[in-house]
PDB file of N, CA, C and O in Angstrom, chain B, residues numbered from 101:
ATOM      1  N   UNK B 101      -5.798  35.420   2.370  1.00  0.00           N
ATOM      2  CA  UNK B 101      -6.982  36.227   2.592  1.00  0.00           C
ATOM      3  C   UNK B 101      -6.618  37.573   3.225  1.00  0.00           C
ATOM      4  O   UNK B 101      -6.867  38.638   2.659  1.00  0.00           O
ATOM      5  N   UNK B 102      -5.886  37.470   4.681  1.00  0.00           N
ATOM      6  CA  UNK B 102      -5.485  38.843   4.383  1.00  0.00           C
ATOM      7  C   UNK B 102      -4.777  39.639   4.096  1.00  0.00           C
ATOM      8  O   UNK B 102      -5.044  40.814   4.346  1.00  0.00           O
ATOM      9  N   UNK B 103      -3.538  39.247   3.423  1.00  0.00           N
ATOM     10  CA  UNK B 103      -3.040  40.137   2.447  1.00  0.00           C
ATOM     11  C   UNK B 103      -3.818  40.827   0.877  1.00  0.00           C
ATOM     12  O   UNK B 103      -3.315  41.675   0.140  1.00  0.00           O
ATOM     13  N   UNK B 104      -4.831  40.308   0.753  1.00  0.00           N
ATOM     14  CA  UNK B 104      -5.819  40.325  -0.468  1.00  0.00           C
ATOM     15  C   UNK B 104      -6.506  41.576   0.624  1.00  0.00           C
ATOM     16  O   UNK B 104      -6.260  42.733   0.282  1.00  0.00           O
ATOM     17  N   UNK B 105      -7.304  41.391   1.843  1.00  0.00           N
ATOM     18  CA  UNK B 105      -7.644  42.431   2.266  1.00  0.00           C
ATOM     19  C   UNK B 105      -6.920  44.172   2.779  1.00  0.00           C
ATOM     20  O   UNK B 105      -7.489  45.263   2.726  1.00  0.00           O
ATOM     21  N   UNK B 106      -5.431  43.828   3.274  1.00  0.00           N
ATOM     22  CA  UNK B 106      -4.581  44.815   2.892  1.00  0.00           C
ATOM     23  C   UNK B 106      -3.998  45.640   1.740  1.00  0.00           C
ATOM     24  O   UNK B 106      -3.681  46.825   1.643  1.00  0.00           O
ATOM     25  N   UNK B 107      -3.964  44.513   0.832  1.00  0.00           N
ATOM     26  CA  UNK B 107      -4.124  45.249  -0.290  1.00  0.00           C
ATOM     27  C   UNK B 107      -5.480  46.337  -0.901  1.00  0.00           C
ATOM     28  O   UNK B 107      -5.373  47.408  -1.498  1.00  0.00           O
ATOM     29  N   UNK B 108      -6.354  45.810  -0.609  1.00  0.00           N
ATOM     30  CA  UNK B 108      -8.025  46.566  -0.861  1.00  0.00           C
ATOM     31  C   UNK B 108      -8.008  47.874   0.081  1.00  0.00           C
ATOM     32  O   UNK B 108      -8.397  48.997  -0.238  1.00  0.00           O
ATOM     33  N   UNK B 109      -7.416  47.427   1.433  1.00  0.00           N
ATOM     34  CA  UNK B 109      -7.633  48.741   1.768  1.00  0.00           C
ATOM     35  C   UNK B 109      -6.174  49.640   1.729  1.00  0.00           C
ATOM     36  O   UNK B 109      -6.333  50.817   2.051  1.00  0.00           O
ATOM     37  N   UNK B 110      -4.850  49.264   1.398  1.00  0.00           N
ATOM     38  CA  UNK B 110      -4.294  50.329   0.370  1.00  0.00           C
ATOM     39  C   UNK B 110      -4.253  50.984  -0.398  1.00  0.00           C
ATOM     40  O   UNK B 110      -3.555  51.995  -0.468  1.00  0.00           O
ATOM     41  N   UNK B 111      -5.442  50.323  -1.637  1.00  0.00           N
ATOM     42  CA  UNK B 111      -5.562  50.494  -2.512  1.00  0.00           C
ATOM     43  C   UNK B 111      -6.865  51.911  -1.900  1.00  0.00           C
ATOM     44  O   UNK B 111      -6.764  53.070  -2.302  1.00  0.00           O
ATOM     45  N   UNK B 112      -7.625  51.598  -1.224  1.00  0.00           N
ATOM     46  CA  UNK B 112      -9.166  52.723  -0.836  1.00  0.00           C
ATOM     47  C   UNK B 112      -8.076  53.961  -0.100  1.00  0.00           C
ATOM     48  O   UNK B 112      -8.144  55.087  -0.591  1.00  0.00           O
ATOM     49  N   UNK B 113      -7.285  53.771   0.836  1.00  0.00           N
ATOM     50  CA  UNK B 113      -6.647  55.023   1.146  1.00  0.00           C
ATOM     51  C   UNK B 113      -5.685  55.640  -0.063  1.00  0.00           C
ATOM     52  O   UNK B 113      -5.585  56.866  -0.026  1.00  0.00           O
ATOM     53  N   UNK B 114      -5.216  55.203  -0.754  1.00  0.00           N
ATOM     54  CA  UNK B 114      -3.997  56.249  -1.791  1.00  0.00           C
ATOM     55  C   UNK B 114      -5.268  56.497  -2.749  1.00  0.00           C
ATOM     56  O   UNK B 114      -5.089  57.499  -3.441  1.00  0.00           O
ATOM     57  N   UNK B 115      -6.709  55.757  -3.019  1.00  0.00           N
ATOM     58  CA  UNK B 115      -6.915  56.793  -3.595  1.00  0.00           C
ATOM     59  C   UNK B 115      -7.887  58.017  -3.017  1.00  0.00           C
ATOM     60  O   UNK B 115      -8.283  58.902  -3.775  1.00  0.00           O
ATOM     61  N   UNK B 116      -8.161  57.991  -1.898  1.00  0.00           N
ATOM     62  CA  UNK B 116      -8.603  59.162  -1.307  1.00  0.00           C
ATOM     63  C   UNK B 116      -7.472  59.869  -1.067  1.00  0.00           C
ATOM     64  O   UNK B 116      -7.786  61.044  -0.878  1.00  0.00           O
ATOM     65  N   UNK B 117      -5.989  59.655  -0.965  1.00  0.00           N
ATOM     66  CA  UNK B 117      -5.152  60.776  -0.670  1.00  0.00           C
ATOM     67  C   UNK B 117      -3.839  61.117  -1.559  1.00  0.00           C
ATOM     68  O   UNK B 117      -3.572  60.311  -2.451  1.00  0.00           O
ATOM     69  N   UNK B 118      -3.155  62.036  -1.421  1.00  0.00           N
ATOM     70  CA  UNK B 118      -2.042  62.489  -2.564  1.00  0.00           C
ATOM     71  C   UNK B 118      -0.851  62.477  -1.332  1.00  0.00           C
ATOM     72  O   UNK B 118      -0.830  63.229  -0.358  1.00  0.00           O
ATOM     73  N   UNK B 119       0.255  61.269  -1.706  1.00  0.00           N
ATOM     74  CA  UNK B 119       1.516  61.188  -1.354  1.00  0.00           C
ATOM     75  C   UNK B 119       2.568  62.831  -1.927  1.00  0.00           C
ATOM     76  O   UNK B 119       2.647  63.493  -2.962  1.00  0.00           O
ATOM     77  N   UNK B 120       3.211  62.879  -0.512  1.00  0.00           N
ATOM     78  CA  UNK B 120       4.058  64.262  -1.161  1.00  0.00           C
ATOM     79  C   UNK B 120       5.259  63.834  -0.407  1.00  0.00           C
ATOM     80  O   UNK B 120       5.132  63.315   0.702  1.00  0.00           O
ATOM     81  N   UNK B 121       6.824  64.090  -1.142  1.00  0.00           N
ATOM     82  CA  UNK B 121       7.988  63.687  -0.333  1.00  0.00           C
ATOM     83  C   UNK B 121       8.659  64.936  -0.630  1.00  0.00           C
ATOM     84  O   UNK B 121       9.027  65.547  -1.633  1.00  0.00           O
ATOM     85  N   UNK B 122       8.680  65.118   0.963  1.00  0.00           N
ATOM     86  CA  UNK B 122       9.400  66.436   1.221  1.00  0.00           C
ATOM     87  C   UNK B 122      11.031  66.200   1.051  1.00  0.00           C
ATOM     88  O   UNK B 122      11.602  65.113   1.144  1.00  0.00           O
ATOM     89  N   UNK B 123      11.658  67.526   0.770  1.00  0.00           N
ATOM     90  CA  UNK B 123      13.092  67.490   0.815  1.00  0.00           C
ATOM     91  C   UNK B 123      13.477  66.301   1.425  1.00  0.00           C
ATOM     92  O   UNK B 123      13.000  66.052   2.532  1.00  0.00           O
ATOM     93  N   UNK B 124      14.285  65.490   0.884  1.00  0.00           N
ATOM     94  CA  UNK B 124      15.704  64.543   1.892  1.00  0.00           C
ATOM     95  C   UNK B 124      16.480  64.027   0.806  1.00  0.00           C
ATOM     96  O   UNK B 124      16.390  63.825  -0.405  1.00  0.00           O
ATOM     97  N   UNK B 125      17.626  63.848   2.171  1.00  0.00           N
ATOM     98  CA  UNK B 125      19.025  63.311   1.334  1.00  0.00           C
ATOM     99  C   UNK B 125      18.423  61.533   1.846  1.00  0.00           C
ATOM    100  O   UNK B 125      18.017  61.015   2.887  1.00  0.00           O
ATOM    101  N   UNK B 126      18.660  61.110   0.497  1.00  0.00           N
ATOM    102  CA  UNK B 126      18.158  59.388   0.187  1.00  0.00           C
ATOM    103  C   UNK B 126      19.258  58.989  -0.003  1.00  0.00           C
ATOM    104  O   UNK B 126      19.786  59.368  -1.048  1.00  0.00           O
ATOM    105  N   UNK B 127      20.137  57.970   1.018  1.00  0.00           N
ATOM    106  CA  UNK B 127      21.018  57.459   0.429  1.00  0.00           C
ATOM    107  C   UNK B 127      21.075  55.580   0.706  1.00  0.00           C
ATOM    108  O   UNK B 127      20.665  54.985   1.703  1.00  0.00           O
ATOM    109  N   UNK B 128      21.568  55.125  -0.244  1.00  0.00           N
ATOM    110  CA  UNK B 128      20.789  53.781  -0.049  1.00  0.00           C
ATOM    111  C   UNK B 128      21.751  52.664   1.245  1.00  0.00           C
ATOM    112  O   UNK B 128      22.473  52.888   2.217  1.00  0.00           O
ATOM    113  N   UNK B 129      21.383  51.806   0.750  1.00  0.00           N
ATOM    114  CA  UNK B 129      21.956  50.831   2.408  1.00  0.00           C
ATOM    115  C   UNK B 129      22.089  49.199   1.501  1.00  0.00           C
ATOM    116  O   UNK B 129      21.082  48.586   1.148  1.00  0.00           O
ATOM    117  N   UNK B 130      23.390  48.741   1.261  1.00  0.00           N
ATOM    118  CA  UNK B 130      23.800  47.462   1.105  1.00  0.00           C
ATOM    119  C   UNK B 130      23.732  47.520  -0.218  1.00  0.00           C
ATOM    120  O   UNK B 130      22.935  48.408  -0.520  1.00  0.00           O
ATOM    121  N   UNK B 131      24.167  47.021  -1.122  1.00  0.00           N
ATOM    122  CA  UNK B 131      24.976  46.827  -2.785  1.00  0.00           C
ATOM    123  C   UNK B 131      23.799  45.935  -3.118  1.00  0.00           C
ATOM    124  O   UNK B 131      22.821  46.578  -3.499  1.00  0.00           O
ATOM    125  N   UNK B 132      23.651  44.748  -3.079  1.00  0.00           N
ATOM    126  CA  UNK B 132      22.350  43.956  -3.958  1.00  0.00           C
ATOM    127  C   UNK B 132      21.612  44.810  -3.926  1.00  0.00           C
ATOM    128  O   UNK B 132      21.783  45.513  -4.922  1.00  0.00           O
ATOM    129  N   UNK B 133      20.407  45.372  -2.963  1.00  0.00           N
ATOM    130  CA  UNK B 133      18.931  45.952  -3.015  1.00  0.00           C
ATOM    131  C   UNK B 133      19.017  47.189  -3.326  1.00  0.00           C
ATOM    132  O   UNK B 133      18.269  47.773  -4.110  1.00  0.00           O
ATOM    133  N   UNK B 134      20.075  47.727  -2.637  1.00  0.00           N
ATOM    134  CA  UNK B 134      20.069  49.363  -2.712  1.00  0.00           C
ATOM    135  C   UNK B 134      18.267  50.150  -2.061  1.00  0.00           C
ATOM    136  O   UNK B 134      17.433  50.991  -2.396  1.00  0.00           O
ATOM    137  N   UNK B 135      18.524  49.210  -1.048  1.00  0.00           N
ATOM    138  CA  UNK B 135      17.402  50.118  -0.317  1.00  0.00           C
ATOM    139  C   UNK B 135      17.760  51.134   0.447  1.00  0.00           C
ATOM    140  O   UNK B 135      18.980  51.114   0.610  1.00  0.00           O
ATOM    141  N   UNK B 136      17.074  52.300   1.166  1.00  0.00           N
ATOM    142  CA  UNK B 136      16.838  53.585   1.224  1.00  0.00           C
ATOM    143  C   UNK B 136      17.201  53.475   3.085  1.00  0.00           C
ATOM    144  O   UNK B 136      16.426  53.191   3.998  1.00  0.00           O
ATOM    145  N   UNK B 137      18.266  53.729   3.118  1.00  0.00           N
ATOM    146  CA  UNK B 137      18.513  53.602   5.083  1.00  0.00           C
ATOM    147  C   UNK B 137      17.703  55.146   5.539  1.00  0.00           C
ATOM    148  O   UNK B 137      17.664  56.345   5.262  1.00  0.00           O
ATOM    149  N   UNK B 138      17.037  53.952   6.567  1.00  0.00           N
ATOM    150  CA  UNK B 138      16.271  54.844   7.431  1.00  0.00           C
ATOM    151  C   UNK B 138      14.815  54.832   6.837  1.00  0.00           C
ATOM    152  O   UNK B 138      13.899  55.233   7.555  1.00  0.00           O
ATOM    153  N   UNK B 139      14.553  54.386   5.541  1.00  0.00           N
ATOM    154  CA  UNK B 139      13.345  54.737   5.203  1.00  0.00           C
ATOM    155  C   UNK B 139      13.179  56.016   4.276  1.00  0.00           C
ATOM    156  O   UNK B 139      13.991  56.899   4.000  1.00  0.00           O
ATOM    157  N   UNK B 140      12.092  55.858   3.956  1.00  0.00           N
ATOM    158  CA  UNK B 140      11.602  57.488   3.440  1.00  0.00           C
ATOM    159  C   UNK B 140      10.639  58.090   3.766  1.00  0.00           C
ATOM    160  O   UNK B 140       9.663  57.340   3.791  1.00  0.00           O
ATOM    161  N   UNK B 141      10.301  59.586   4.171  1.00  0.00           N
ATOM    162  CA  UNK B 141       9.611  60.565   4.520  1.00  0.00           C
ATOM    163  C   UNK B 141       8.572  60.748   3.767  1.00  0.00           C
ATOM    164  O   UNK B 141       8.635  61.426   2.741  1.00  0.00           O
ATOM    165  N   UNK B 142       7.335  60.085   4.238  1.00  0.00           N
ATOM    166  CA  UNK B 142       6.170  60.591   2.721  1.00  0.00           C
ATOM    167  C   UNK B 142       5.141  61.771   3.540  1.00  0.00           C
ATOM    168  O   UNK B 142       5.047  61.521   4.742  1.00  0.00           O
ATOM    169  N   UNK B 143       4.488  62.806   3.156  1.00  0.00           N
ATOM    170  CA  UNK B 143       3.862  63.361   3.702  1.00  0.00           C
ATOM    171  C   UNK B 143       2.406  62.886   2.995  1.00  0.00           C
ATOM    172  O   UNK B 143       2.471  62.333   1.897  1.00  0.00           O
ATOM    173  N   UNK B 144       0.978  63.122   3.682  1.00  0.00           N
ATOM    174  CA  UNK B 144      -0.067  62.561   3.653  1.00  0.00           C
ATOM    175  C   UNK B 144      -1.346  63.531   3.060  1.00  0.00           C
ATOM    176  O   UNK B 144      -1.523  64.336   3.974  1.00  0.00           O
ATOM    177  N   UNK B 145      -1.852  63.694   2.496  1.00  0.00           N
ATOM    178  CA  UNK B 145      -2.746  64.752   2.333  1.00  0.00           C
ATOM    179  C   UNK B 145      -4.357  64.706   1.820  1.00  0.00           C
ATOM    180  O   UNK B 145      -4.477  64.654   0.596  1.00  0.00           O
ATOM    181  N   UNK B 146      -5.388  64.715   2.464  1.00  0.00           N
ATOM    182  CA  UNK B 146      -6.639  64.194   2.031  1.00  0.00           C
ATOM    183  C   UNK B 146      -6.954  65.261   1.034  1.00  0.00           C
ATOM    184  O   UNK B 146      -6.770  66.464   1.218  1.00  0.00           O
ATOM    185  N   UNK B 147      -7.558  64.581  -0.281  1.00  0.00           N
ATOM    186  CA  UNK B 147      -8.291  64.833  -1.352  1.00  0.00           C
ATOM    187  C   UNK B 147      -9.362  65.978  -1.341  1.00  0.00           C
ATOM    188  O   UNK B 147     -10.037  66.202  -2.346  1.00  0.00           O
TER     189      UNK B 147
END
């Protein structure tokens, strides 16, 4: 139940707003996943 409700309201904020990723160096972290160390930088911007 509430992951069904997190999802609903992910879904109501991205579409009131426009994701923007500013400049960065992405470099990934560990061989299976190749996920993104440190994360990534999204900037936020209302509609």
């Amino acid at each position: 139940m509430a992951a069904t409700e997190l999802m609903v309201m992910l879904a109501r904020l991205l579409a009131r707003t426009s994701l923007r990723m500013p400049a960065q160096r992405i470099r990934a972290t560990g061989f299976a996943a190749l996920h993104p160390r440190n994360g990534l930088s999204v900037e936020l911007t209302e509609n």
